[in-house]
LUMTI-738731 format. One record per residue (C-alpha): residue number from 0; residue in one letter; x, y negated, z negated. Coordinates in Angstrom, 3 decimals, decimal comma. Layout:
REM LUMTI-738731
i:aa:east:north:up
NUM:a:X:Y:Z
...
This chain:
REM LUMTI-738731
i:aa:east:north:up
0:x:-72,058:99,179:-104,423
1:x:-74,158:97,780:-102,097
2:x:-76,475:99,106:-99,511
3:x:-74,322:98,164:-96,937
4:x:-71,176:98,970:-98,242
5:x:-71,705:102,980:-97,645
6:x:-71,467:102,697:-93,855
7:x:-69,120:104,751:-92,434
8:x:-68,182:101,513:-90,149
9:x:-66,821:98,811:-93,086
10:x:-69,136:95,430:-92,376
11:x:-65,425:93,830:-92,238
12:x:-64,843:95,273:-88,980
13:x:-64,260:92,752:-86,205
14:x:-65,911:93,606:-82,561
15:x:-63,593:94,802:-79,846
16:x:-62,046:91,457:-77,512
17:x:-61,298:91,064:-73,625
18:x:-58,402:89,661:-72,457
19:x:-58,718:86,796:-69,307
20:x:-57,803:88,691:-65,778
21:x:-58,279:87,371:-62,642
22:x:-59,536:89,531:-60,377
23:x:-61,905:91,980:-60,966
24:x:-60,577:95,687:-61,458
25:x:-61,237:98,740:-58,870
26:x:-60,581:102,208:-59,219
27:x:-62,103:104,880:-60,925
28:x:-62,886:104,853:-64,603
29:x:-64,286:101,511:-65,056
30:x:-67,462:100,420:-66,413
31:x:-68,965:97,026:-65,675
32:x:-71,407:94,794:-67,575
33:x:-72,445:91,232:-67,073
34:x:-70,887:89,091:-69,867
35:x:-73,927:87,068:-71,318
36:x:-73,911:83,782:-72,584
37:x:-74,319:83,668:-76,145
38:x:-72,606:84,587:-79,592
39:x:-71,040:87,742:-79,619
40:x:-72,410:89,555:-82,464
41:x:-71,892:93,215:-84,483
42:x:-75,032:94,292:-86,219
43:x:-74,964:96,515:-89,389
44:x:-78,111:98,088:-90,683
45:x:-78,600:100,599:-93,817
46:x:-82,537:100,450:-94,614
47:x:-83,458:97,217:-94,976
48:x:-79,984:95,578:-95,580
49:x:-79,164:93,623:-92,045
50:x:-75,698:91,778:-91,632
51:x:-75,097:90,196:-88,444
52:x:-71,629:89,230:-88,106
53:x:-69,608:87,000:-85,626
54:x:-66,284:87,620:-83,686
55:x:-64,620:85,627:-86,616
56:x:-65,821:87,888:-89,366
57:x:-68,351:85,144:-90,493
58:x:-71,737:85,978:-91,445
59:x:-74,695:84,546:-89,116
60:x:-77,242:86,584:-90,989
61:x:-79,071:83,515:-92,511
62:x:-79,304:81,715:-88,800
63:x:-80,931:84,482:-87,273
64:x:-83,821:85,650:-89,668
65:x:-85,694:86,806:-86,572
66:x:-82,822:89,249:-85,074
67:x:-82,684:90,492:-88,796
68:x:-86,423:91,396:-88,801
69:x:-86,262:93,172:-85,288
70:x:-83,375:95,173:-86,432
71:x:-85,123:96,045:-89,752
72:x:-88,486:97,303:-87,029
73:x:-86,019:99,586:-85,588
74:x:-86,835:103,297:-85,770
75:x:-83,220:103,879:-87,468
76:x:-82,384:103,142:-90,834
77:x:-78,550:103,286:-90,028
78:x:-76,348:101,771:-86,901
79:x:-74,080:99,632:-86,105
80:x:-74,358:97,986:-82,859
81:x:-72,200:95,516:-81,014
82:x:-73,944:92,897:-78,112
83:x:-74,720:89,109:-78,072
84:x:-77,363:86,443:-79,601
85:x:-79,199:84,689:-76,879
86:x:-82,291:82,516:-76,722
87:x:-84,126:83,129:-73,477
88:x:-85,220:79,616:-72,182
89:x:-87,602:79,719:-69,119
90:x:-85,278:82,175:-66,653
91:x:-82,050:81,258:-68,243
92:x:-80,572:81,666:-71,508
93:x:-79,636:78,698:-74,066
94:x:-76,182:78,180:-75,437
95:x:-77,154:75,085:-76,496
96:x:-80,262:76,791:-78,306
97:x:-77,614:79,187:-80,092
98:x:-75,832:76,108:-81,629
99:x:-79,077:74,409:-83,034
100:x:-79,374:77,319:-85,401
101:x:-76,392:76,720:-87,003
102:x:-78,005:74,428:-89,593
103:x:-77,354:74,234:-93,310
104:x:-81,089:73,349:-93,683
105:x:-82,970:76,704:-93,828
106:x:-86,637:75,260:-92,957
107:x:-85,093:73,975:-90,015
108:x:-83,901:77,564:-88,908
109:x:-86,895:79,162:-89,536
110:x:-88,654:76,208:-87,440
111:x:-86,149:76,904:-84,951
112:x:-86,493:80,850:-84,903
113:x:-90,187:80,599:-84,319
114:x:-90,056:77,821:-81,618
115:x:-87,251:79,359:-79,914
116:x:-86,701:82,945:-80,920
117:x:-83,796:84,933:-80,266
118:x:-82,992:88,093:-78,941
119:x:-80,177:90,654:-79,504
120:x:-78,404:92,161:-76,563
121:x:-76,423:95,449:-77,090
122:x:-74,301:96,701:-74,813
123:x:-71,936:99,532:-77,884
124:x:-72,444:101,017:-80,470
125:x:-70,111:101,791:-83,306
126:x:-71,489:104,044:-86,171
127:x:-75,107:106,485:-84,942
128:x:-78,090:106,750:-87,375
129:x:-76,538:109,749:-89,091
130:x:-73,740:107,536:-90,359
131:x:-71,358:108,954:-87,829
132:x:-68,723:106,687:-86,845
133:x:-68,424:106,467:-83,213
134:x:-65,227:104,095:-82,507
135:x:-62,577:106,753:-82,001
136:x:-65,199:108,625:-79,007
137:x:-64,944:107,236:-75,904
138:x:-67,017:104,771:-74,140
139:x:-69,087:107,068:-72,085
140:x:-70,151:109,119:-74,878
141:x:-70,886:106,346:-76,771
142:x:-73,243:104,445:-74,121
143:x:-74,699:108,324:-73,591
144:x:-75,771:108,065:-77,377
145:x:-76,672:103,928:-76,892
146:x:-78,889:104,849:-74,084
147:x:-80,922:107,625:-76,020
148:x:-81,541:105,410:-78,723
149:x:-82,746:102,953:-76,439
150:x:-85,075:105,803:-75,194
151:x:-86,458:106,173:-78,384
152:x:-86,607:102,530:-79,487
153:x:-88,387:101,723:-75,955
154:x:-91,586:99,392:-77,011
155:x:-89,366:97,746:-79,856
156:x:-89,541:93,896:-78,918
157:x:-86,733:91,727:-79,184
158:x:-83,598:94,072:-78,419
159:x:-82,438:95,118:-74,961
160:x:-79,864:97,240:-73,560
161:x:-77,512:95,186:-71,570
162:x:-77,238:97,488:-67,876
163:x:-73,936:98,545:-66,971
164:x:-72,580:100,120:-63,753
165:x:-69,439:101,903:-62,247
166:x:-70,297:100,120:-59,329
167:x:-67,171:97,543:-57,978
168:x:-69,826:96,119:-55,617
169:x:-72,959:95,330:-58,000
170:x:-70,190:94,052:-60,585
171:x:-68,863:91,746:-58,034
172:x:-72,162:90,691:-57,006
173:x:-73,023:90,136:-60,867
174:x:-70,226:88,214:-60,758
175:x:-70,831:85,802:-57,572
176:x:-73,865:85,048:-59,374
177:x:-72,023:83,980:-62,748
178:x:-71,980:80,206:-64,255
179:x:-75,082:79,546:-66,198
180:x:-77,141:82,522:-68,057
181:x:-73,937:84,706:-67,214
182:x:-70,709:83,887:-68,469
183:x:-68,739:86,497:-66,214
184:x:-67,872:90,272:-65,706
185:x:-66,315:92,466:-68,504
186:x:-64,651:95,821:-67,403
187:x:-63,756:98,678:-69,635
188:x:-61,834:101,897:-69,731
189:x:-64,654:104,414:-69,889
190:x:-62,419:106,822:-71,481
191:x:-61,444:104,733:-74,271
192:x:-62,381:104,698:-77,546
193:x:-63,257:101,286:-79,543
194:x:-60,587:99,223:-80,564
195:x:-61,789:96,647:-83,009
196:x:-60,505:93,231:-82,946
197:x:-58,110:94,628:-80,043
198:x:-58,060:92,776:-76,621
199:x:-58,637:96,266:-74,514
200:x:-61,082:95,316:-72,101
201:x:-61,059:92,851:-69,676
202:x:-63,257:89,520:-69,045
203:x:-63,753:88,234:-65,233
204:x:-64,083:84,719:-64,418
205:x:-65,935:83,288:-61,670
206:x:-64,039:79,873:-61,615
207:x:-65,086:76,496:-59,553
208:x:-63,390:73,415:-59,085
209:x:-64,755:69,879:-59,351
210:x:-63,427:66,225:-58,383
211:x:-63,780:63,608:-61,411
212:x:-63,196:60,089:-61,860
213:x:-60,594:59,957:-64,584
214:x:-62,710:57,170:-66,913
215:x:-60,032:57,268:-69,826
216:x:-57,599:58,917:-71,575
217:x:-56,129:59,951:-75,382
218:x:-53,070:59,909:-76,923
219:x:-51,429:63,242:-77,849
220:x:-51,554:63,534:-82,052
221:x:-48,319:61,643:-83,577
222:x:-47,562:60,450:-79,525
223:x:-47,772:57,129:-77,716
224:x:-47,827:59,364:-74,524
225:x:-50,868:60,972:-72,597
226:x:-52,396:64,239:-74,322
227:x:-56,178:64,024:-72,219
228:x:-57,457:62,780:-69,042
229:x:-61,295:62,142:-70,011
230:x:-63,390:63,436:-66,867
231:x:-66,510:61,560:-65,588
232:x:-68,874:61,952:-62,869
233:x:-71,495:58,982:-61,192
234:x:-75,084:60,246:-62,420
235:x:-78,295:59,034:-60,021
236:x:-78,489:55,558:-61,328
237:x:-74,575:54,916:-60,587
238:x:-73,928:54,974:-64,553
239:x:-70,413:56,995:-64,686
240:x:-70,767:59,612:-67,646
241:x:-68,323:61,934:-69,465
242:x:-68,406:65,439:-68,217
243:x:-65,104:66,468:-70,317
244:x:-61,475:66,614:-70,381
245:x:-58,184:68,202:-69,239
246:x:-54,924:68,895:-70,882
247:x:-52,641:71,218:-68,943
248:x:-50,045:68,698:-67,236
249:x:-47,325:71,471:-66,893
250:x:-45,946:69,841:-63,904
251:x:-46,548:66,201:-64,334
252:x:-43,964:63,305:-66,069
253:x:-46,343:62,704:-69,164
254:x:-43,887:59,537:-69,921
255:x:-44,586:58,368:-66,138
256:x:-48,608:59,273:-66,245
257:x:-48,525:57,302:-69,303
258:x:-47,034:54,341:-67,866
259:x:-49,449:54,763:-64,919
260:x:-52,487:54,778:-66,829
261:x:-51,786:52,456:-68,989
262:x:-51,576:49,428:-65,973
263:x:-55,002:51,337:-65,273
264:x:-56,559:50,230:-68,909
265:x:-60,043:48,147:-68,781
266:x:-63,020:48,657:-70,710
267:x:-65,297:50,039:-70,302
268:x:-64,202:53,313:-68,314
269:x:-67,592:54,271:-69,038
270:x:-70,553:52,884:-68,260
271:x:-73,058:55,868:-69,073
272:x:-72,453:58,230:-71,467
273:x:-69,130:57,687:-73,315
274:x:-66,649:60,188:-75,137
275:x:-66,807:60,245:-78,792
276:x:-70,581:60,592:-79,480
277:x:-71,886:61,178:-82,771
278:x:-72,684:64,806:-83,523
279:x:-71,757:66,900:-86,744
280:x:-68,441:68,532:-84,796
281:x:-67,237:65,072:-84,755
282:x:-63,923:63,660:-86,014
283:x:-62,568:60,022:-86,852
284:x:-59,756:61,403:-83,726
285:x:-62,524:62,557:-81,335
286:x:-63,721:58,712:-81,014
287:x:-60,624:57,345:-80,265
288:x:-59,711:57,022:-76,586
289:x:-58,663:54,737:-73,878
290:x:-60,896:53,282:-71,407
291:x:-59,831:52,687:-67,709
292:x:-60,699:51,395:-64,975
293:x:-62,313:54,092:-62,214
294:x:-59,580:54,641:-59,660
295:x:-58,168:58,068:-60,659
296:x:-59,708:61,191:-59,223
297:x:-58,408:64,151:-60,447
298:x:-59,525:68,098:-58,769
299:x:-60,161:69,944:-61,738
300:x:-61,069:73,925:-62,232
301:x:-63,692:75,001:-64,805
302:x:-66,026:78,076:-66,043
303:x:-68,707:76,866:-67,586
304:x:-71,364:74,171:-67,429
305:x:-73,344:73,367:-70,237
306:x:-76,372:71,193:-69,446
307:x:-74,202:68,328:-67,869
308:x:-71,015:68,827:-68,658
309:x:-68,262:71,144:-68,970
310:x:-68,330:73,685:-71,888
311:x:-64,752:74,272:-72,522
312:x:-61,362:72,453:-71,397
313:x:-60,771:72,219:-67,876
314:x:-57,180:72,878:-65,733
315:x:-55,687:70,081:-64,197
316:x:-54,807:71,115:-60,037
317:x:-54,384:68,054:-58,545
318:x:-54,650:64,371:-57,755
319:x:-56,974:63,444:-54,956
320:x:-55,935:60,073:-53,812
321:x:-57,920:60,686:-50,678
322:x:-61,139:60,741:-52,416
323:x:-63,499:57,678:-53,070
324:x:-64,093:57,840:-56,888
325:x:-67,612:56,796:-56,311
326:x:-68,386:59,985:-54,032
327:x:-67,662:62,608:-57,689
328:x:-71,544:62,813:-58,178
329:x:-72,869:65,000:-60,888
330:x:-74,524:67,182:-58,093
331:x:-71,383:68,919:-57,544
332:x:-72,540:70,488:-61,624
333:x:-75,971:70,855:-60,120
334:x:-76,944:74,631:-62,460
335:x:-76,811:77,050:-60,022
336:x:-80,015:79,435:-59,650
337:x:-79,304:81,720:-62,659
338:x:-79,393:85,671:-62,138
339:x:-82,847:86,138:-62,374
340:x:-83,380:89,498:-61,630
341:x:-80,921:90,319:-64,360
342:x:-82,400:88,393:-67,340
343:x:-86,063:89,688:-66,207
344:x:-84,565:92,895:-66,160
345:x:-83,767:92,098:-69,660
346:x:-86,156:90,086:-71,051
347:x:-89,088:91,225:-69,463
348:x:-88,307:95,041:-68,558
């Protein structure tokens, strides 16, 4: 039996999920925290056995060796505690950061943890240091216990309570404020008692649009008909790079948008930085697209920006046949001024 193993809260429990809403909740009985960008993480600690694992159940114990060692300085020799990895970066926080430590070499992460170490963010907690399991009690005695911890553990280094408030007006200001160290708003039932692997909170938005050249396109898997419309934006030099993509045609003829696009096809559809690039997530698929030439501009809605491009898929709105393709700049990703006060708060409290 190992160390670990005699927690009250099994290591193969999965953290508690949000599902998407639109609008941020009112009402009594909510709690709101910012959602931070990074990996969401549960942290398990019996002595000096550490296991950090992600919202899939995978272990990212051996890509954080620095979390693991402030979690071992902890004056607690049992918890479990749910928050988020992050890499503080100037006033901002690094996703980007985050992904470099998934490496199979280990020299590299440890180069990487003490060049750019990370910090753990906890917002729960699960199981106390008496090896009491706290997911059936409800949120507010659970943050009551989380908070006198953090009382006690107040000149540890590299682990901060995430602030939360009951507040509709600071959350919604939290949330204006959203796109680049914060990744949203979640809400939760302050009543409730943890639900793990359970979508019972919820996880706000705040959601821009953009308008992109259309620069090429791919073919749906096993189709000769659209699946992609590959985004691109002019940078300063007039160079038209890849920003992303977008999928969701729910209202468009794919056979006719095919047929369009394909009287559209030139090389090079690109002439900065093109889809397909090598990096380790890549695929024989991923570098096969269409190039065309730059007449298409499509409005787009996204949630994230990542450096200069957009993090996840984007949602097709409409076509903007009144726009000049050469006026979609990459200023209109220009990185908002992160929440400063709130990562200070953090970081540096």
């Amino acid at each position: 039996m190992t160390s670990l193993s005699r927690l009250a809260v099994p290591i193969s429990s999965f953290p508690m999920e949000a599902k998407i809403a639109e609008v941020l909740p009112a009402g009594e009985g909510w709690q709101y925290e910012p959602k931070w960008d990074g990996f969401r993480c549960l942290a398990f600690r019996d002595g000096n056995a550490v296991e950090l694992r992600g919202k899939s159940g995978k272990s990212l114990t051996r890509y954080f060796p620095d979390v693991v060692q402030i979690l071992v300085a902890l004056r607690a020799r049992r918890f479990v505690l749910d928050g988020e990895l992050a890499i503080p970066l100037g006033n901002a926080l690094s996703f980007e950061a985050l992904q470099l430590r998934l490496h199979p070499a280990e020299s590299r992460i440890r180069k990487l943890a003490k060049e750019t170490p990370a910090i753990f963010i906890c917002f729960d907690i699960l199981l106390d240091p008496g090896n009491r399991s706290l997911i059936r009690a409800p949120l507010h005695k659970r943050r009551a216990v989380l908070e006198k911890l953090f009382a006690r553990w107040h000149e540890a280094r590299g682990i901060f309570l995430s602030p939360c408030t009951h507040s509709h007006g600071v959350a919604r200001k939290w949330l204006s404020r959203a796109g680049t160290a914060l990744d949203g708003v979640v809400a939760k039932r302050s009543g409730e008692p943890y639900q793990p692997g359970e979508r019972a909170m919820l996880k706000i938005k705040r959601l821009r649009t953009a308008d992109c050249v259309v620069g090429g396109f791919r073919f749906a898997e096993k189709s000769r008909e659209v699946g992609s419309l590959l985004l691109g934006l002019y940078d300063a030099e007039g160079r038209l790079d890849h920003v992303g993509f977008t999928s969701g045609f729910a209202n468009i003829d794919r056979a006719k948008l095919t047929a369009r696009l394909l009287r559209l096809r030139k090389p090079p559809g690109f002439t900065g930085r093109a889809p397909g690039g090598p990096s380790r997530w890549s695929t024989e698929r991923s570098g096969e697209w269409e190039p065309l030439t730059p007449k298409l501009v499509a409005e787009v809605r996204y949630d994230h920006v990542s450096g200069d491009r957009f993090r996840h898929g984007t949602k097709f709105l409409r076509w903007r046949p009144d726009k000049n393709p050469r006026d979609c700049t990459m200023d209109q990703l220009m990185a908002e001024e992160p929440p400063a006060a709130l990562i200070r708060d953090i970081v540096n409290p």
